[in-house]
Backbone as a ProteinNet text record, in pm:
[ID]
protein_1_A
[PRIMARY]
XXXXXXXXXXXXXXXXXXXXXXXXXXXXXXXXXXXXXXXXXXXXXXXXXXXXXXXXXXXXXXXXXXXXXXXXXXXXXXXXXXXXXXXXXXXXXXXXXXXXXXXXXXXXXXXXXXXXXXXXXXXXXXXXXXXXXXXXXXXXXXXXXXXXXXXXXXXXXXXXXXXXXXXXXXXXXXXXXXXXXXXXXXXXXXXXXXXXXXXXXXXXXXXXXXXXXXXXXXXXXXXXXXXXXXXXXXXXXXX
[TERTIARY]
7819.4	7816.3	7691.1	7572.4	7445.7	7444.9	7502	7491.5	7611.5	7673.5	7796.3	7717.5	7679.2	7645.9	7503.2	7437.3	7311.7	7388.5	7472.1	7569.6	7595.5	7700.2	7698.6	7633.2	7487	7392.6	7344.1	7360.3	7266.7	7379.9	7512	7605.9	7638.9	7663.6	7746.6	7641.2	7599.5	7555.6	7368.6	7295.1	7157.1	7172.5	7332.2	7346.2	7388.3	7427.7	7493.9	7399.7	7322.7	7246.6	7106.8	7040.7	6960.4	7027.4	7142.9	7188.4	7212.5	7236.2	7259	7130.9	7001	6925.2	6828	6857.2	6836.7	6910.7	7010.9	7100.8	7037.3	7020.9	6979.8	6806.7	6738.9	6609.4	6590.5	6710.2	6673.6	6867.5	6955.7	7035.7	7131.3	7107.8	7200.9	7136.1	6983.3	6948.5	6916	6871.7	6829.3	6965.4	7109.3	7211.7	7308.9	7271.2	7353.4	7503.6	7593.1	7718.5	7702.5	7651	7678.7	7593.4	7513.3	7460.2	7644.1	7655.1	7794.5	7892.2	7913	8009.5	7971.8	7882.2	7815.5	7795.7	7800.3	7785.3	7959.1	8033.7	8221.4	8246.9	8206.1	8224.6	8178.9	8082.7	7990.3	8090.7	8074.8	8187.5	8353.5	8403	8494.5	8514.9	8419.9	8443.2	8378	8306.8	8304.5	8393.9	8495.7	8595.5	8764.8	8717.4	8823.6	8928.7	8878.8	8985.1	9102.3	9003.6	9071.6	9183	9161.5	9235.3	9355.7	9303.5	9390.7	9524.2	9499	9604.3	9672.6	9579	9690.5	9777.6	9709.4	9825.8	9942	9889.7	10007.3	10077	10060.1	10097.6	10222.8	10181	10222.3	10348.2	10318.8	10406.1	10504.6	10507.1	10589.9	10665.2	10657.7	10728.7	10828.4	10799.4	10884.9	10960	10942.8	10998	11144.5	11136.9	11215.5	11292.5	11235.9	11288.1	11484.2	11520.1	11696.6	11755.5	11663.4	11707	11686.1	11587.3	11506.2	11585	11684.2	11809.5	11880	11927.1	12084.4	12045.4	11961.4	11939.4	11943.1	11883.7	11887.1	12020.2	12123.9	12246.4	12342.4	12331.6	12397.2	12391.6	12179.5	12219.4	12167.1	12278	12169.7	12240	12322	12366.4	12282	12196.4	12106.8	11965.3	11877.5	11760.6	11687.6	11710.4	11632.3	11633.5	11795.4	11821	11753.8	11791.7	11723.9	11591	11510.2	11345.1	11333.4	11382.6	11364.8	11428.2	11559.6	11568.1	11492.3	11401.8	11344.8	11196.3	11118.1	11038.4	11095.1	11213.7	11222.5	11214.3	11245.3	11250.9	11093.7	11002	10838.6	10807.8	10844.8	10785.9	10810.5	10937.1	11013	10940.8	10877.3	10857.1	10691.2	10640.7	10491.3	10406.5	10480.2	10418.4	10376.9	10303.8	10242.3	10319.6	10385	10424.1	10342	10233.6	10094.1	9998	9998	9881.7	9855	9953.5	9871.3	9766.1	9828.8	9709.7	9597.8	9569.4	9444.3	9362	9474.8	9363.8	9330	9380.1	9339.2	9204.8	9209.5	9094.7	9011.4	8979.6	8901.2	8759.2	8886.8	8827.7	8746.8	8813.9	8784.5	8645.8	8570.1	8446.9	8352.4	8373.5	8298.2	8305	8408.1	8425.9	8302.3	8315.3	8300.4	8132.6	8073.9	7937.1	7877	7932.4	7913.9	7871.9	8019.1	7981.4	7873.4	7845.9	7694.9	7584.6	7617.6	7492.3	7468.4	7571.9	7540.8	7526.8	7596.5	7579.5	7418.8	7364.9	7184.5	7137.2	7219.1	7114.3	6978.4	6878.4	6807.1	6696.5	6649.1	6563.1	6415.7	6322.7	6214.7	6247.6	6284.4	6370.1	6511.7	6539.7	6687.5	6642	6499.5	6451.5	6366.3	6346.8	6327.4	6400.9	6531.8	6631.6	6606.7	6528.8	6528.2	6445	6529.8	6421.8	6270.8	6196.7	6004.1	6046	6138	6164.4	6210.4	6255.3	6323.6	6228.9	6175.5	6108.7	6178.2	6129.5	6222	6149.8	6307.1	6238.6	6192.2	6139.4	6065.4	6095.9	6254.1	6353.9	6494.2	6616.7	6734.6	6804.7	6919.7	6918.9	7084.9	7137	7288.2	7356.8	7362.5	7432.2	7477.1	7618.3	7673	7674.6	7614.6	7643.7	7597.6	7518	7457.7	7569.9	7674.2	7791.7	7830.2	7892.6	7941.1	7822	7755.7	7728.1	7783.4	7724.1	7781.5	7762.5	7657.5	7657.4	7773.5	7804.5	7948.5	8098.1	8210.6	8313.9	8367.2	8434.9	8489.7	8623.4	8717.2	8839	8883.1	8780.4	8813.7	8819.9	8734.8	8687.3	8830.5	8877.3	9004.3	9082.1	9146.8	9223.4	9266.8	9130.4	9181.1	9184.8	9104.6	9119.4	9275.4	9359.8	9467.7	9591.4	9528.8	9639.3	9593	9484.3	9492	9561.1	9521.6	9586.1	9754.6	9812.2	9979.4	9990.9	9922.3	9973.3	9945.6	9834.6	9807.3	9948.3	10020	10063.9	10263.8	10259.3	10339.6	10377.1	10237	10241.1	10297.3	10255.6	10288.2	10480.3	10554.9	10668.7	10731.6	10836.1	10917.9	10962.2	11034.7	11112	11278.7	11289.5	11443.3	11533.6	11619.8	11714.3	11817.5	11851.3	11967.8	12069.1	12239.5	12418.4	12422.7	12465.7	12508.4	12420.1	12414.4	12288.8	12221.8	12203.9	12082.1	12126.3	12234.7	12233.8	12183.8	12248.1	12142	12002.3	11979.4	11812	11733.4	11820.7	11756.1	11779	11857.5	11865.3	11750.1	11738.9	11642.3	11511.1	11455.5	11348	11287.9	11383.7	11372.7	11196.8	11274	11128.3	10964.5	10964.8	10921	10850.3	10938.5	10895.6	10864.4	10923.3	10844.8	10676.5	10649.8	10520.2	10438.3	10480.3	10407.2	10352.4	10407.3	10362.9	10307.8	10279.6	10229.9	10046.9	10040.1	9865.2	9842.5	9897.5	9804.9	9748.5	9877.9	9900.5	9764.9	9772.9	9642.9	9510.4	9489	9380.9	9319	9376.5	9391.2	9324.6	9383.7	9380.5	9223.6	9200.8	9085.9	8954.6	8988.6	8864.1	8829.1	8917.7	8890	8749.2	8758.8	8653.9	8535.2	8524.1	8389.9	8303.5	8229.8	8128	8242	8197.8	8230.3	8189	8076.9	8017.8	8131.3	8187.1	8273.9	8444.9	8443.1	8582.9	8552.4	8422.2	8400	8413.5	8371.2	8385.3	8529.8	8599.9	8799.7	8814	8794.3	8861.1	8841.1	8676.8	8672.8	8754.6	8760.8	8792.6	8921.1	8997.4	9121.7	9175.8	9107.6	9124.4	9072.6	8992.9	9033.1	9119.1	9154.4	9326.9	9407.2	9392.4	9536.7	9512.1	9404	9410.6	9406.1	9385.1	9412.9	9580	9647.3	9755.2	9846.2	9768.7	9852.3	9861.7	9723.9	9724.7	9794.6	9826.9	9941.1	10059.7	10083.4	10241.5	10261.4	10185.5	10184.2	10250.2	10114.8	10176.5	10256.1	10349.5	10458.6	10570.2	10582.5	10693.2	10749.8	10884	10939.5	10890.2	10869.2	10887.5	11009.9
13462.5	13561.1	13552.1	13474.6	13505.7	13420.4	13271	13171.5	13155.1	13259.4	13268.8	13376.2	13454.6	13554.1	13458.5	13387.7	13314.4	13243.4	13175.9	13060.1	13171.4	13233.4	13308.7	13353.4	13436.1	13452.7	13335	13229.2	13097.2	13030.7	13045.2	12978.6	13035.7	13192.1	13265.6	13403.3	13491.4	13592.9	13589.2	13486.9	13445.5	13372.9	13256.4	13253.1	13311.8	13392.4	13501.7	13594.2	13622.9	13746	13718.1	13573.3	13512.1	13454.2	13443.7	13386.9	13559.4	13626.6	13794.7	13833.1	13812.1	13853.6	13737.2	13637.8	13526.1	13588.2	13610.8	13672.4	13821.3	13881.6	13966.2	13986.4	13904.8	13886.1	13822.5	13713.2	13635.3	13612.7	13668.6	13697.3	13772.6	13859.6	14016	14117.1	14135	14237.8	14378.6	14338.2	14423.1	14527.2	14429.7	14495.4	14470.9	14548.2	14505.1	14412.7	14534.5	14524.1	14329.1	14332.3	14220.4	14107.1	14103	13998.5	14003.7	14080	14083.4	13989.1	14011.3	13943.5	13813.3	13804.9	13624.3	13548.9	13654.2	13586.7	13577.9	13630	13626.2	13488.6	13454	13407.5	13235.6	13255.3	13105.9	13064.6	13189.4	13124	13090.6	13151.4	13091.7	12969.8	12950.2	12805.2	12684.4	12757.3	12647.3	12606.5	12726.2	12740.1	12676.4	12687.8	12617.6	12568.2	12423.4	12359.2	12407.8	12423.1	12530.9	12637.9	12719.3	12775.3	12772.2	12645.7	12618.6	12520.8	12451.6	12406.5	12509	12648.6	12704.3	12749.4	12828.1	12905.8	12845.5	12684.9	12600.1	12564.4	12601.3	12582.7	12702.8	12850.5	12955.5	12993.5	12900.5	12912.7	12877.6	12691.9	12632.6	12697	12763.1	12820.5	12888.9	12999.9	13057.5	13011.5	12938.3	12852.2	12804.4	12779.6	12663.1	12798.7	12904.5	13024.7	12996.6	12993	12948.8	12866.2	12727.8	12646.7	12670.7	12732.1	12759.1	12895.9	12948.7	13072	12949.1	12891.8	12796.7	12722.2	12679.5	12599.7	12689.8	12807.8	12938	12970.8	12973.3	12996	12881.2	12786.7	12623	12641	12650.6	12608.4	12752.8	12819.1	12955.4	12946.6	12865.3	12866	12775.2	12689.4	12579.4	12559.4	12618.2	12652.1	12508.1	12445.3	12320.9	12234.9	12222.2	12125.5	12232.6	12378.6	12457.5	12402.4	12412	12394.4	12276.4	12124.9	12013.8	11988.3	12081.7	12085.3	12148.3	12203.5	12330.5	12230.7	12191.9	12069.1	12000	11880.3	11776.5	11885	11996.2	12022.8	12034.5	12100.5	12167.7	11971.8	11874.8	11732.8	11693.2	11711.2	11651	11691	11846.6	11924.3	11952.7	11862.9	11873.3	12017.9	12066.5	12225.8	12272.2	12348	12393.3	12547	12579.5	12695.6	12785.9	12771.1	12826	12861.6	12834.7	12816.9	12950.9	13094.3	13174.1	13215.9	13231.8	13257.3	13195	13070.8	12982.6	13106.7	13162.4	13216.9	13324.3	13447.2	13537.4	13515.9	13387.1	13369.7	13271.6	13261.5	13198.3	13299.2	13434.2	13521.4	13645.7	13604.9	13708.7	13738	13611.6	13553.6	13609.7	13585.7	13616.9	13733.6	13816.6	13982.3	14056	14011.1	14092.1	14027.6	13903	13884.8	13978.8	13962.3	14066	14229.6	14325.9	14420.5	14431.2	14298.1	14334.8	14283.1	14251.4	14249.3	14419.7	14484.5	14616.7	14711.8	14703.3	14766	14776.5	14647.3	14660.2	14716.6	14733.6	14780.7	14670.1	14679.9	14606.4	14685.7	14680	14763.8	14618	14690.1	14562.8	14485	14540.9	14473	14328.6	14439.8	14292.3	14186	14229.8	14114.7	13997.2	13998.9	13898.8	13786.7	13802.8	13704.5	13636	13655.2	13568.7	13468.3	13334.6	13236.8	13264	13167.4	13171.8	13132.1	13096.4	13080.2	13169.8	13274.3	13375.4	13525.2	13567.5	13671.5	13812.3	13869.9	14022.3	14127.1	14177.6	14282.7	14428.8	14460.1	14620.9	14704.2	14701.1	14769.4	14727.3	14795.2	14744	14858.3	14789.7	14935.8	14874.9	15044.9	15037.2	15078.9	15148.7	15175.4	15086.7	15016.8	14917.3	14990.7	14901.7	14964.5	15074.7	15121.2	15283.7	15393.8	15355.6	15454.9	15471.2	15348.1	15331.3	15303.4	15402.1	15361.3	15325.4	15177.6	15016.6	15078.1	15136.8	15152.7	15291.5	15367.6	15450.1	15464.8	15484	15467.5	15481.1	15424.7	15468.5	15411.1	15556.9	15566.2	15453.8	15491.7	15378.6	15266.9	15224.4	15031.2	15010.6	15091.9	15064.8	15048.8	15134.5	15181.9	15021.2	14995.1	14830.8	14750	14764.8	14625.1	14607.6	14730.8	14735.3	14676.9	14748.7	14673.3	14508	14480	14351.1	14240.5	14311.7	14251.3	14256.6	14341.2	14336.5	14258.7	14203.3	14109.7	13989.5	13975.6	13850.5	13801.9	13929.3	13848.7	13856.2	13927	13918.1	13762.1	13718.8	13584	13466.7	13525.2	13399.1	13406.9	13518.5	13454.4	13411.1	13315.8	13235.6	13354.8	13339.7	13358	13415.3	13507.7	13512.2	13465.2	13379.8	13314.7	13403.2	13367	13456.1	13345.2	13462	13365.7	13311.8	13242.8	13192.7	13129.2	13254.1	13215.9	13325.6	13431	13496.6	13572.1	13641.5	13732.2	13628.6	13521.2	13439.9	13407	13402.7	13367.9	13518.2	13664.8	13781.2	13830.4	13763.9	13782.8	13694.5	13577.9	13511.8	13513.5	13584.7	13639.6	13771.3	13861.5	14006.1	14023.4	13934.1	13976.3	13920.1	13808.4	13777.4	13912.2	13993.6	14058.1	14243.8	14191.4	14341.7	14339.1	14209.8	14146.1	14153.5	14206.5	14213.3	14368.3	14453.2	14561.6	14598.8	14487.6	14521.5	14493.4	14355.1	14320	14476.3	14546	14600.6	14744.5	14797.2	14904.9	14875.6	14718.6	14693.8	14694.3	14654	14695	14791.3	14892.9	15029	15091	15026.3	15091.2	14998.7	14935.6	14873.4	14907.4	14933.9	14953.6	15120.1	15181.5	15288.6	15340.4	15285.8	15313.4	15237.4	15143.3	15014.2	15086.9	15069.6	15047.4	15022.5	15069.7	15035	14884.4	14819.7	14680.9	14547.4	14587.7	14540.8	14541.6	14691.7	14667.3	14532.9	14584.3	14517	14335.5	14346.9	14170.6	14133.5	14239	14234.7	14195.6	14275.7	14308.5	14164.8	14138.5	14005.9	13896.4	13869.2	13768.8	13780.5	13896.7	13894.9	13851.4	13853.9	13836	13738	13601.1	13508.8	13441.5	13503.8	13465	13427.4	13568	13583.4	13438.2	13425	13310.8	13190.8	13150.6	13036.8	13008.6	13146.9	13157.1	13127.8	13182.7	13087.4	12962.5	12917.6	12784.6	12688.8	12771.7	12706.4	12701.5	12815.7	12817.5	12727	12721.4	12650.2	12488.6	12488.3	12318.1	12295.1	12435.7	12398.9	12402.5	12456.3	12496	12364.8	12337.4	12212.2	12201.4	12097.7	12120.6	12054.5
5498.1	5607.3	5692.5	5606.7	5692.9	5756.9	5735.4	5829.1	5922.7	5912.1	6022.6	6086.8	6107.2	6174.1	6255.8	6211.7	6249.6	6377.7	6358	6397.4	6542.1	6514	6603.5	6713.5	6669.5	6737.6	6860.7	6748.9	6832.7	6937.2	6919.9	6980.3	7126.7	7084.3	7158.5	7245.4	7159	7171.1	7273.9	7177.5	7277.7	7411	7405	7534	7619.9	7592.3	7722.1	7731.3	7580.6	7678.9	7727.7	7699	7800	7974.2	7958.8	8103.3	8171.2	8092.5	8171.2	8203.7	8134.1	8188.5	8303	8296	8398.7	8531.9	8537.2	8634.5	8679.3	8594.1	8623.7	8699.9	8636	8688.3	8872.3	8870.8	8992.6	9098.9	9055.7	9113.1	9163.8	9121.4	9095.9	9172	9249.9	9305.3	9213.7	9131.6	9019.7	8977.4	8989.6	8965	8819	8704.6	8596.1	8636.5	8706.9	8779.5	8791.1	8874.3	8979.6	8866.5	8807.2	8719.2	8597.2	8568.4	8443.1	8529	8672.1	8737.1	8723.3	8773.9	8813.8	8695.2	8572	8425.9	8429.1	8413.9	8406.1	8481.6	8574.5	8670.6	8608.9	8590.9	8539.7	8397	8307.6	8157.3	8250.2	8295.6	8298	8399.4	8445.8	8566.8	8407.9	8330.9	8221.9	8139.1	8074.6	8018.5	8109.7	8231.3	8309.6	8283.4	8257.5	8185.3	8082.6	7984	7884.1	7903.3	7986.3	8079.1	8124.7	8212.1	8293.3	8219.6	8069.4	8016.3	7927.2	7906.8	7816.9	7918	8072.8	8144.9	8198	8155.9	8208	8109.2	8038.8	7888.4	7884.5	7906.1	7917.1	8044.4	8144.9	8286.4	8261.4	8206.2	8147.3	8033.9	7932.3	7826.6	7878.4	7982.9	8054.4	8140.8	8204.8	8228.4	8170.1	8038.1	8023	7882.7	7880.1	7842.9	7788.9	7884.8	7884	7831.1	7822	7757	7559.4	7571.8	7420	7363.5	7437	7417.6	7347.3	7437.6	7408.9	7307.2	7278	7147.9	7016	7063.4	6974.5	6921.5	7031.5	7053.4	6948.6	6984.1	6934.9	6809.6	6764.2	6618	6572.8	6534.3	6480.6	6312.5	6311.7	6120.8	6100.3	6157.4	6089.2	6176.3	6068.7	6134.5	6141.4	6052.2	6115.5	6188.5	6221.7	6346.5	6488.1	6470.7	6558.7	6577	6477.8	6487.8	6521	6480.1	6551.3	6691.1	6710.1	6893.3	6962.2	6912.3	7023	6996.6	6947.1	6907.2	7029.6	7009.4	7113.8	7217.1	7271.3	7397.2	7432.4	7377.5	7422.6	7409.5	7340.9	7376	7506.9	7519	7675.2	7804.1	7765.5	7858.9	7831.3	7722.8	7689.9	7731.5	7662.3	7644.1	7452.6	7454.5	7344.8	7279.9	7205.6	7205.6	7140.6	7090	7036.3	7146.6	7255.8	7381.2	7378.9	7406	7402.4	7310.6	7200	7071.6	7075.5	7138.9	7166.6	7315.5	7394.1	7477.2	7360.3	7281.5	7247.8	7158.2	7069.1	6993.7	7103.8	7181.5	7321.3	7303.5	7375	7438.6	7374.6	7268.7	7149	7128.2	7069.3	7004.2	7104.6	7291.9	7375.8	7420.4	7358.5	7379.5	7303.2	7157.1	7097.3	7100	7139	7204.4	7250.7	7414.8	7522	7454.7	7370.9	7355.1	7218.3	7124.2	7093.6	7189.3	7268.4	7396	7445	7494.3	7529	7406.6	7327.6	7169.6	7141.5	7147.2	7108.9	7237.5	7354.1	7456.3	7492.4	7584	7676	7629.8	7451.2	7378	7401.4	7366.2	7300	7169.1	7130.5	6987	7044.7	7103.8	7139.2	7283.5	7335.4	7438.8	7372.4	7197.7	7100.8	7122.9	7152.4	7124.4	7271.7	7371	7452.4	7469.6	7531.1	7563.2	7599.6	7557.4	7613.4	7742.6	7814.4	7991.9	8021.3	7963.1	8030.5	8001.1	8114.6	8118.8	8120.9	8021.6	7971.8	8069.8	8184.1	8276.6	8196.9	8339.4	8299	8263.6	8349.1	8333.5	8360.3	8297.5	8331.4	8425.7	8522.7	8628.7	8544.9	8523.8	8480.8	8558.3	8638.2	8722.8	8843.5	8828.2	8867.4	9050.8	9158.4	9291.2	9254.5	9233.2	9251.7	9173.1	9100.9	9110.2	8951.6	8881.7	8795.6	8653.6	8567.7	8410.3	8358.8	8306.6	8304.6	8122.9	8038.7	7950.5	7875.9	7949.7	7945.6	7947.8	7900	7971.8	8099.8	8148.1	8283.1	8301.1	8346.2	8343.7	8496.3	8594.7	8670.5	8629.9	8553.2	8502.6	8457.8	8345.5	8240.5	8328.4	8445.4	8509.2	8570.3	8674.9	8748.5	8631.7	8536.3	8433	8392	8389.5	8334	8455.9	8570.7	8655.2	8721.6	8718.2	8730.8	8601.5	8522	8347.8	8367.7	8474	8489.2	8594.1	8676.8	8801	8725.5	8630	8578.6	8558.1	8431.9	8321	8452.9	8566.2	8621.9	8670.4	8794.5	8779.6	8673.7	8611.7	8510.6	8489.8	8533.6	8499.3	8583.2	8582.3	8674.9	8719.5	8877	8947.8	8907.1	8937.6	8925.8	9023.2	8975.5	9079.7	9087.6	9217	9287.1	9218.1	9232.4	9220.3	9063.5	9070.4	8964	8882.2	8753	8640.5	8639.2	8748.8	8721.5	8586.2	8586.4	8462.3	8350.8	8305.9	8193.1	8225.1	8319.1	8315	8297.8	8354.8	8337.2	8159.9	8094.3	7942.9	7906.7	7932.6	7858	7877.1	8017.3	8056.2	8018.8	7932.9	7911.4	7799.7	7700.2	7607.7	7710.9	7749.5	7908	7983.7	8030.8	8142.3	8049.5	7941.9	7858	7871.8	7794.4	7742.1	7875.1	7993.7	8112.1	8088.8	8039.2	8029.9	7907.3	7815.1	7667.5	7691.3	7768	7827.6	7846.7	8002.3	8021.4	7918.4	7851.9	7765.5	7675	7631.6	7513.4	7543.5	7704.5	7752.8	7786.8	7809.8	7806	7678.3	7532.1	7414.8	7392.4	7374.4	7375.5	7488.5	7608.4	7725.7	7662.2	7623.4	7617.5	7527	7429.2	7348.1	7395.9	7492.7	7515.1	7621.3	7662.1	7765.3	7887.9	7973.1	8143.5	8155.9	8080.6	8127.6	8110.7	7955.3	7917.3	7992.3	8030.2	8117.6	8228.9	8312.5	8421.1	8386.1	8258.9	8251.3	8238.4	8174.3	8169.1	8308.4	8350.4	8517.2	8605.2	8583.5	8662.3	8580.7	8511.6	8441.6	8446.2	8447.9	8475.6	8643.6	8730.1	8852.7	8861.6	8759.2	8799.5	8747.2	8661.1	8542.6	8721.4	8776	8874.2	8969.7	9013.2	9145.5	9054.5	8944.7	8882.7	8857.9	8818.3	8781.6	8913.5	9051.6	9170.4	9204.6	9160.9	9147.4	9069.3	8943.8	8914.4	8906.9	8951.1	8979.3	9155.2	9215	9293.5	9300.1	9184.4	9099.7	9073.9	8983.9	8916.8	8972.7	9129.5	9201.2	9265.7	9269.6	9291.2	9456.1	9506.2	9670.7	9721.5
[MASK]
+++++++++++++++++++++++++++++++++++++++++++++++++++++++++++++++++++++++++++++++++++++++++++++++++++++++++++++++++++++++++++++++++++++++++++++++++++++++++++++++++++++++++++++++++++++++++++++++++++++++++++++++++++++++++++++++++++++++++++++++

């Protein structure tokens, strides 16, 4: 436990909260708010990649939703020819059917960072953990834009974190086609378009108890879920 928790510290937790207060010292305008953004902002243009193959990972699944019914359908007295057709299909179609669970434990590790970054607070005790290059300010200003205590809840923070968390996970599903088919593609899309309203419900149940700082890193990070997520549906749309 002690050398996982060490591990931790040194991996995850000292880098973010030396780059938050780097941000905070020389780019943010002496603004918690706006240093948390520009930190959201930097992990995920690093994490990118990553990203960007699970949501394509994730677009695609739905995608191909109908076909992964009918195979359901075909072999449902024999589960293993089931499990090796539905196999050849995610090969054919080189998709991952695990990809989401790879984002949830992604994001996880750097959640629960972040809220022991605000958890210890911006004490003399927790400005130890920073680099000898990184100079520990005088003071920390919490109040995000003059308005929002970044160290408090706020029903606003949850509020957008939750509806950007439903356009995310909206994006991500295919299209409903008009005429012939839609009723099967609207059966095989159903569990699909529930799971659009389960993100934001959980974010909700989770922002509630955190810090406002923490919604704010949801929220951005979820809005760049959404313009990545155009980007790829972009890709994926036939021309």
């Amino acid at each position: 436990p002690l050398f996982m928790s060490g591990l931790f510290n040194t991996i995850l937790y000292q880098p973010l909260f030396n780059a938050l207060i780097f941000l905070y010292d020389y780019a943010s305008f002496k603004d918690l708010g706006i240093a948390i953004i520009l930190l959201t902002i930097i992990v995920r243009f690093i994490l990118y990649p990553l990203f960007y193959k699970s949501f394509k990972n994730q677009t695609l699944m739905q995608k191909i939703q109908p076909e992964i019914q009918k195979i359901q359908h075909d072999h449902k007295g024999n589960k293993e020819k089931q499990a090796q057709a539905l196999m050849e299909l995610y090969r054919q179609h080189k998709v991952n059917p695990l990809s989401g669970f790879f984002l949830i434990f992604l994001q996880l590790p750097i959640l629960i960072a972040l809220y022991k970054v605000f958890l210890n607070g911006f004490s003399p005790e927790s400005f130890t953990n920073l680099y000898d290059f990184i100079a520990a300010p005088a003071e920390i200003n919490n109040l995000f834009l003059g308005l929002i205590d970044l160290k408090s809840r706020s029903i606003l923070m949850v509020g957008l974190a939750a509806v950007a968390q439903y356009f995310q996970g909206h994006l991500a599903l295919p299209k409903q086609p008009t005429g012939k088919g839609q009723k099967d593609q609207s059966a095989a899309s159903k569990i699909g378009r529930q799971m659009v309203f389960i993100g934001p419900v959980l974010t909700v149940i989770v922002l509630m108890s955190m810090p406002s700082a923490i919604g704010l890193y949801w929220l951005v990070t979820s809005l760049f879920s959404i313009g990545q997520q155009i980007i790829i549906n972009k890709k994926l749309t036939p021309k």
